[in-house]
N, C-alpha and C positions, 0 to 999 in steps of 0.2 A: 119290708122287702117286696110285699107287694105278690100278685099271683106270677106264675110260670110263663117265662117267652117260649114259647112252641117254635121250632126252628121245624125245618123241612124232616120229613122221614129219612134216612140214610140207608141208600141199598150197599149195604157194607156195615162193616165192625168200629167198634168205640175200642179204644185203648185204653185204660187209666192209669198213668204212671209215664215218668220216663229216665227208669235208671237203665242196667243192661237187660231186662226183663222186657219191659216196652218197648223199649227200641229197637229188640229182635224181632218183638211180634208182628211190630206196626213193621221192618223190612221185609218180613217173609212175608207178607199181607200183601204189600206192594208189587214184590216182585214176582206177584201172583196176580196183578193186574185188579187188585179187591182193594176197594176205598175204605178209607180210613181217618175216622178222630180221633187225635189225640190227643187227651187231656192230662195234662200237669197241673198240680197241687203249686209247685213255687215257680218261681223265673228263670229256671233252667233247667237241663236239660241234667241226668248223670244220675242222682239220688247217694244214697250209698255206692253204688258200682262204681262212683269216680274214686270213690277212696280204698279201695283194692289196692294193696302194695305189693301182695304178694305172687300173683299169677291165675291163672286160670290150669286147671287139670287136663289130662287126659293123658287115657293107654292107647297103645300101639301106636302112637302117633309117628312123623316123618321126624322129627327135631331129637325123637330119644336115640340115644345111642344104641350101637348092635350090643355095646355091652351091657346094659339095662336092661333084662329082659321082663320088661314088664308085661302085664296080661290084661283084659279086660276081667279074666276071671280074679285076678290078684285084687285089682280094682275094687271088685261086689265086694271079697270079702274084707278090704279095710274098713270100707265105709260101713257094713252091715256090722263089725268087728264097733267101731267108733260111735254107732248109731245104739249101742248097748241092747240091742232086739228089739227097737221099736220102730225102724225102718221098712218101711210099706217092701217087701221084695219086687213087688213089679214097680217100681219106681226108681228104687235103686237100680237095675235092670234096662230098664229105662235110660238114666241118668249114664253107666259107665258105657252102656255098648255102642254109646251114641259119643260120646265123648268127641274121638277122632275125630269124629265129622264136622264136631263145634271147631275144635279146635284146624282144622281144615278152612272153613268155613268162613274165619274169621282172617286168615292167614293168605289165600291165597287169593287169584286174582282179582274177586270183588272186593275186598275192603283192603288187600296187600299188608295187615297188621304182622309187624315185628314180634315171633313168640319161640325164637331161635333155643334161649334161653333157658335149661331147665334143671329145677335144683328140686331136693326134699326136701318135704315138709312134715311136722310132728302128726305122727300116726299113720303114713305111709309107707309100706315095703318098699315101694321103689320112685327114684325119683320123675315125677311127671305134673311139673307144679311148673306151668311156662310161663314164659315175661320177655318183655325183646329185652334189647341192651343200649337203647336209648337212653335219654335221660328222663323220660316219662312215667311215671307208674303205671304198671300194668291196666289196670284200672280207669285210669284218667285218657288214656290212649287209645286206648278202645272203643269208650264211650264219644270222643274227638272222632274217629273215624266213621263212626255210626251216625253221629251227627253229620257229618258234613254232607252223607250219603242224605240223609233225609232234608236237607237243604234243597237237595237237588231237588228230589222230588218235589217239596213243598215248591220251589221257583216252577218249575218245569211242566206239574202236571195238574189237573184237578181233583186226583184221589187223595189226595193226603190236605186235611185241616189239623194244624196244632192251635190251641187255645191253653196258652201257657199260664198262673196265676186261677185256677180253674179247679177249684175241689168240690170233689164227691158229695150228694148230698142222699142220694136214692137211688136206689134202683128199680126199673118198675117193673111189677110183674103184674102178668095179666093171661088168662088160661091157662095156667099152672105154668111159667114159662117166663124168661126175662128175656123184654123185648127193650130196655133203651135204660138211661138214666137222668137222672136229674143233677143239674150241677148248681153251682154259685162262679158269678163271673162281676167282679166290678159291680157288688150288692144286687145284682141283678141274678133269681131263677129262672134256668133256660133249661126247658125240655127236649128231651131227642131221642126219637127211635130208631132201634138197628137190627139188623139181624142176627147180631151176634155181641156179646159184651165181655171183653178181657179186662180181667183184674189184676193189675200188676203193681200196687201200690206199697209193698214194701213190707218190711215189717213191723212191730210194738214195743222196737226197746228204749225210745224216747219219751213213754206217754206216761208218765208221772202224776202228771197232776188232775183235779176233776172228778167226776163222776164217771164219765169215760173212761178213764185209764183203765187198760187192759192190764198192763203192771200189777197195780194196785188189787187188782180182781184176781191175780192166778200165782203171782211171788212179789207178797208186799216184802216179802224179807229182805229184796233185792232195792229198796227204794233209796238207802243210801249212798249205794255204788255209784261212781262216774261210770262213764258211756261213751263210745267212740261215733256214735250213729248221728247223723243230722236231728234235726228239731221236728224235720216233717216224718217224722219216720214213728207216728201216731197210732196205728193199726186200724185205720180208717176202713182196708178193703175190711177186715176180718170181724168189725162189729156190725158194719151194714148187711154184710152178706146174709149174717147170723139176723141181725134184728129184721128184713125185711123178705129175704127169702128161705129162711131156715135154712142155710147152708150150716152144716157138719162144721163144729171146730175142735182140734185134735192138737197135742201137746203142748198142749198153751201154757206149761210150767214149765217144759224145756226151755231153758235160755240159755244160752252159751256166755259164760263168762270167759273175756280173752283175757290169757295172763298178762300179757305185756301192753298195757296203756300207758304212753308217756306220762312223765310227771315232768311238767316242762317249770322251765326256773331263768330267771333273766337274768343279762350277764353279770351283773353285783349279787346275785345269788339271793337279794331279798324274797319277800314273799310275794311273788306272782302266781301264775294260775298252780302253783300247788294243791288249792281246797276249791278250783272248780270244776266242775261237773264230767264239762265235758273233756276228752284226751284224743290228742293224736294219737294216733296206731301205731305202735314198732311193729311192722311186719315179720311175720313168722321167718320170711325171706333172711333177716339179721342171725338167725341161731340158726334155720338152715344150713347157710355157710362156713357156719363155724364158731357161731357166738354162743358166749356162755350164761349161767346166770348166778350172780356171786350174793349171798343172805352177808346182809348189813350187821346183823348180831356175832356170825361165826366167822365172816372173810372168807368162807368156803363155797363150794359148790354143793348143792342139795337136793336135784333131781334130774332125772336124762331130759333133758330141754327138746327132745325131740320126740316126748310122750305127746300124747292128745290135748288137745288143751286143756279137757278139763282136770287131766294129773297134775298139768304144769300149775296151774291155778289153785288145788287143795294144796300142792305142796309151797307155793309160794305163800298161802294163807298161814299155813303152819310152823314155818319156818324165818321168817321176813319181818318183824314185828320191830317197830321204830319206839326212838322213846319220846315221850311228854315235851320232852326239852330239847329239842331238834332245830338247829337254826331256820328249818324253813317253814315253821307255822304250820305243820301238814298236824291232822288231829291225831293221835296217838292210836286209834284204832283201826288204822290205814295201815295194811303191808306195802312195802316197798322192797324192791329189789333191784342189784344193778346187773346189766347186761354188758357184758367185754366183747369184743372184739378185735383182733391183733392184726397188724399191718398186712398182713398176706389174703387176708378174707376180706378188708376192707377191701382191696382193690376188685372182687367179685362183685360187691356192690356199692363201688365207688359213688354212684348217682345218688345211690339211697342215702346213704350217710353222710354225705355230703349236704344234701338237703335238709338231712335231720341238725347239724349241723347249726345249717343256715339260722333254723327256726329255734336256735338254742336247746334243742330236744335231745341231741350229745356232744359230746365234747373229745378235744382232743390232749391225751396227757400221759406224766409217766402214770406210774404205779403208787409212789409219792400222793401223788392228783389225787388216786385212787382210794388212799386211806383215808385223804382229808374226805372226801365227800361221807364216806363210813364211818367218820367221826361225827360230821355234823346232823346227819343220821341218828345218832347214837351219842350222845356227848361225853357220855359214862364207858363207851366201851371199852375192851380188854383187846380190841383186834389191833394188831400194828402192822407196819408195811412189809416185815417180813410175812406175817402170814397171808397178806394175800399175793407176795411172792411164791408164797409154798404153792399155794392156790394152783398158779397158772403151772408151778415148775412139775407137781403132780398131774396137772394135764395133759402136761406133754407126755411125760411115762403113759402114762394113758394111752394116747395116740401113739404110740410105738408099741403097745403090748397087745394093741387091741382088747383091754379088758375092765371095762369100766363096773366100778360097782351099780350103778343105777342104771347102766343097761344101754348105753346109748353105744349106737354102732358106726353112724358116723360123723366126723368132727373137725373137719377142716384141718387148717393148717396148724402147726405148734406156734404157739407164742414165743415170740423173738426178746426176749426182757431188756436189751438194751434200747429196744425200740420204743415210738409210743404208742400209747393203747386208745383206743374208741369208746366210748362209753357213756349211758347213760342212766337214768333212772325211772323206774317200770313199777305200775300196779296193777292188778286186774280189774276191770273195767266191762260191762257191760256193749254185748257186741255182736249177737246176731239172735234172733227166734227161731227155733225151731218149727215151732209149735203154727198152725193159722187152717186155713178152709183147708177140708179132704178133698183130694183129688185123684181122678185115676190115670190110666196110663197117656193119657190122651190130653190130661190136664184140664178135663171135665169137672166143675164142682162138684162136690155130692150133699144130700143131704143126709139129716138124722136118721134116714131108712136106709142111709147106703145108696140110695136112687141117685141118676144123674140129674142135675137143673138142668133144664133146657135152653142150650143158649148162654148160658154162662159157665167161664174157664178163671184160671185162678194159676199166675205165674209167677217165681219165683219166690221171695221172702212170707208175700202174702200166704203162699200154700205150707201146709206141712204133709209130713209125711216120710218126705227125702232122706232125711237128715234121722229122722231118730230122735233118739238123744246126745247126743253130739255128733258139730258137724268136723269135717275135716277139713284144714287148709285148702285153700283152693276151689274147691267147690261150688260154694256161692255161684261164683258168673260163672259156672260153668251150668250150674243149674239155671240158669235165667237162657242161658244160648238153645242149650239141648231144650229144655222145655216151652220156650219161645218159639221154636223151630217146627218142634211136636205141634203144638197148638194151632200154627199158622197151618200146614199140612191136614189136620182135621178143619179146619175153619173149610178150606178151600176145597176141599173133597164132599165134605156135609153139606155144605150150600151152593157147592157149583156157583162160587159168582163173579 
């Protein structure tokens, strides 16, 4: 590979990353009149924040109803509540009282993003989980409007360089201080210094294999799970930071396992990607509205679907158990579980499941439908179509008595049995870190003494802190805006440039 190209000094900041983390930092950078590189790892732009299905958060916002009375103080306390006490306070703090503004921010005249839309999500008091009502995902829509914004500037202006295909290699520090990084471009190392360096590289829950993996290093237990995250999503910012500046790393065993990962299946129902790795996301969005989740062994229902994820997940482990002789080749020590949804809540998220649909990831059927899948599941079982008639026909009492034994409070519409039902097949899956560099409110790295690095920040998936031990719906891009936001704000106050 040869020595380092020395590129020009940069009176301005390096970005590295560009899901929704980057992409705020590098606009609040800009439209602060402060230059900017930015370096992406693959050939686009998005990372994980395109695959958001479910929304972005926030309290007191314009879109919640008068009858929502949700709070910013309501807010701390789910997240501090779902973060199990290992949530930094001044971050979570950070994170809700700022919310509105992301959510603002995002919505109004500079980027005009659709986020009308706003449902509950599992572990939330109230609902403040937005999404427009497009046919877009949340997620994917967002990241399109941010992009097209930094088009502009890239045509238009001299502050902004992207160098997309472009991973991290180093970071250099020099007088106690990180002044630039080093990358790999087209086999080629290229040096560059700045006056500031943002780490927005994502998180570790793809990195499996190697000596590297950070997996491997902190929950090998977790190595046979599937995963919902991209393949770039390595833990790149949080082993450099660590090996090269001594940046602080904190809950690196936190992982969040989502309960709901597709188990997608082609239309002859043989064995397709049942036993690979990776899964599409059913969005939290789907049980939000009113979906259920039915155990393959009983044809019943077995947890309030709108607990946190990590209940949703121990109890789908517990409960959801396939057998050996399953027509779809899935390995025997896989939970699987199916997700219902009835005519009345599909049309709440008619785009979504329709989509899901598309990509064979649900289907549309009676109850009937519903058994056969339960049986191929289960070959041997005892469940037949009346019980998961009982199923739904107990849900509806449920929703008219408001009294669920497992606690959940709300539930969509009542299933219609003459009609068809929505449905598909779900496992938990490997889906977000908690855990990465410490940061303060400011979204300052720290290191092992608790000290600030000079000149280095650390946004979104790469930081921990936020979240705890578990995160809550929604959250994520909401954490990548507010603290993107935060960042750019100190960048441009500290350096005056």
């Amino acid at each position: 590979m040869g020595g380092a190209l020395v590129e020009p000094d940069l009176e301005g900041v390096i970005v590295i990353g560009s899901g929704l983390a980057g992409l705020t930092t590098t606009l609040q950078l800009l439209q602060k009149g402060i230059k900017v590189t930015l370096l992406e790892k693959t050939d686009k732009f998005g990372g994980n924040s395109a695959k958001a299905s479910s929304g972005i958060n926030g309290a007191e916002t314009k879109f919640q109803s008068e009858e929502n009375k949700d709070s910013i103080e309501a807010f701390q306390q789910d997240t501090i509540k779902s973060g199990k006490g290992l949530s930094k306070p001044d971050l979570v703090k950070t994170l809700t009282k700022n919310s509105a503004a992301a959510i603002e921010w995002l919505s109004g005249d500079y980027l005009g993003i659709d986020l009308s839309k706003v449902t509950k999500l599992g572990g939330h008091s109230h609902a403040r989980t937005h999404r427009g009502g497009g046919k877009l995902p949340p997620g994917f829509a967002i990241i399109s409007e941010l992009t097209k914004k930094l088009e502009i500037y890239s045509n238009e202006a001299e502050n902004l360089k992207i160098k997309k295909q472009a991973s991290l290699k180093k970071l250099l520090f020099e007088n106690n201080q990180v002044n630039g990084v080093e990358y790999i471009l087209d086999d080629q190392i290229h040096q560059i210094k700045a006056k500031a360096v943002v780490l927005a590289t994502g998180g570790f829950s793809a990195s499996f294999d190697g000596d590297k993996s950070l997996l491997k290093k902190y929950r090998p237990d977790l190595l046979n799970l599937p995963l919902t995250n991209g393949v770039q999503t390595t833990g790149d910012g949080q082993r450099i930071a660590e090996r090269d500046v001594g940046a602080k790393l904190i809950h690196m065993d936190q992982i969040q396992i989502h309960p709901t990962g597709f188990v997608q299946l082609k239309p002859n129902d043989e064995l397709s990607s049942a036993a690979n790795k990776w899964k599409f996301l059913c969005g939290e969005l789907i049980r939000g509205i009113g979906g259920i989740l039915i155990s393959p062994q009983t044809g019943g229902r077995f947890v309030n679907e709108l607990s946190t994820r990590d209940i949703v997940t121990d109890a789908i482990n517990k409960n959801c158990h396939i057998s050996q002789n399953n027509l779809y080749g899935i390995e025997e020590d896989k939970k699987i579980c199916l997700i219902v949804v009835g005519e009345k809540d599909y049309l709440k998220a008619k785009n979504h499941i329709d989509f899901y649909m598309f990509q064979n990831l649900m289907f549309k059927g009676t109850i009937k439908d519903l058994a056969k899948r339960v049986k191929d599941l289960n070959p041997y079982t005892e469940v037949k179509e009346d019980d998961l008639k009982n199923t739904l026909i107990n849900y509806n009492k449920i929703i008219k008595s408001q009294g669920d034994r497992y606690g959940r409070l709300d539930f969509g519409h009542e299933f219609i049995l003459e009609q068809e039902l929505y449905y598909g097949l779900v496992t938990p899956s490997i889906h977000f870190s908690m855990g990465g560099i410490e940061i303060n409110q400011y979204g300052q790295a720290q290191n092992k003494d608790g000290q600030v690095i000079p000149n280095l920040y650390a946004v979104g998936e790469v930081s921990g802190g936020v979240h705890g031990g578990n995160r809550l719906g929604g959250s994520s891009l909401l954490e990548c805006v507010v603290f993107g936001t935060v960042v750019g704000k100190h960048i441009s106050t500290k350096y005056k440039l």
